[in-house]
N, C-alpha and C positions, 0 to 999 in steps of 0.2 A: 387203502394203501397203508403200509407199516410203515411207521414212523423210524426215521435214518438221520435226524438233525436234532442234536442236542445240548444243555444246557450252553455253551460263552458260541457257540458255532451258533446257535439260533438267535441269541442277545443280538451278536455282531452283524449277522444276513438283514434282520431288523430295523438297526441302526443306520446301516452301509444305504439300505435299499429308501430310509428316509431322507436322510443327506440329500443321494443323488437324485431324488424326486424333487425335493426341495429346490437345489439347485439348479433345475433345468426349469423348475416352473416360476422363479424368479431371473431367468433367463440369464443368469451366472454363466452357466456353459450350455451346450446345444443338444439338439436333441436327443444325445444318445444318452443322456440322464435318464430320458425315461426308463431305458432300462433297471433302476434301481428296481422296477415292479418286479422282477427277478428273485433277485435274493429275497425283497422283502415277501414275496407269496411263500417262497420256500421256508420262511422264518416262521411265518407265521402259520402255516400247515407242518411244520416240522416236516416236510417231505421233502426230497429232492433228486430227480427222475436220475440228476445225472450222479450220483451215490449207487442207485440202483443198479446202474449201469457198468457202472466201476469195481461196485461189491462190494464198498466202502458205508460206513456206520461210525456217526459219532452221539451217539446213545449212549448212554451207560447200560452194563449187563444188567438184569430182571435178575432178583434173586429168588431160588425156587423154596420155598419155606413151608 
């Protein structure tokens, strides 16, 4: 798949998706933390199905040289 998530949108998916793991597996809030594995697979593949979906890309342009 082609990469759609890019540089402070993949820091953040990263970030976001450690918290809420964190969080749920310290049992701060309930289960639905787990979902942090969300963002964070997205962040960390730089992919994300629902980008694709949308048409949406935050990549920077490739420059042709």
């Amino acid at each position: 798949m082609k990469s759609n998530v890019g540089g402070i949108d993949r820091v953040l998916r990263i970030l976001v998706g450690v918290v809420l793991i964190a969080l749920a597996a310290t049992g701060t809030i309930g289960w639905w933390g787990w979902l942090g594995l969300v963002p964070l697979l997205t962040g960390l593949f730089s992919v994300c199905p629902m980008y694709s979906l949308l048409g949406m890309n935050s990549c920077p342009l490739k420059k042709n040289s």
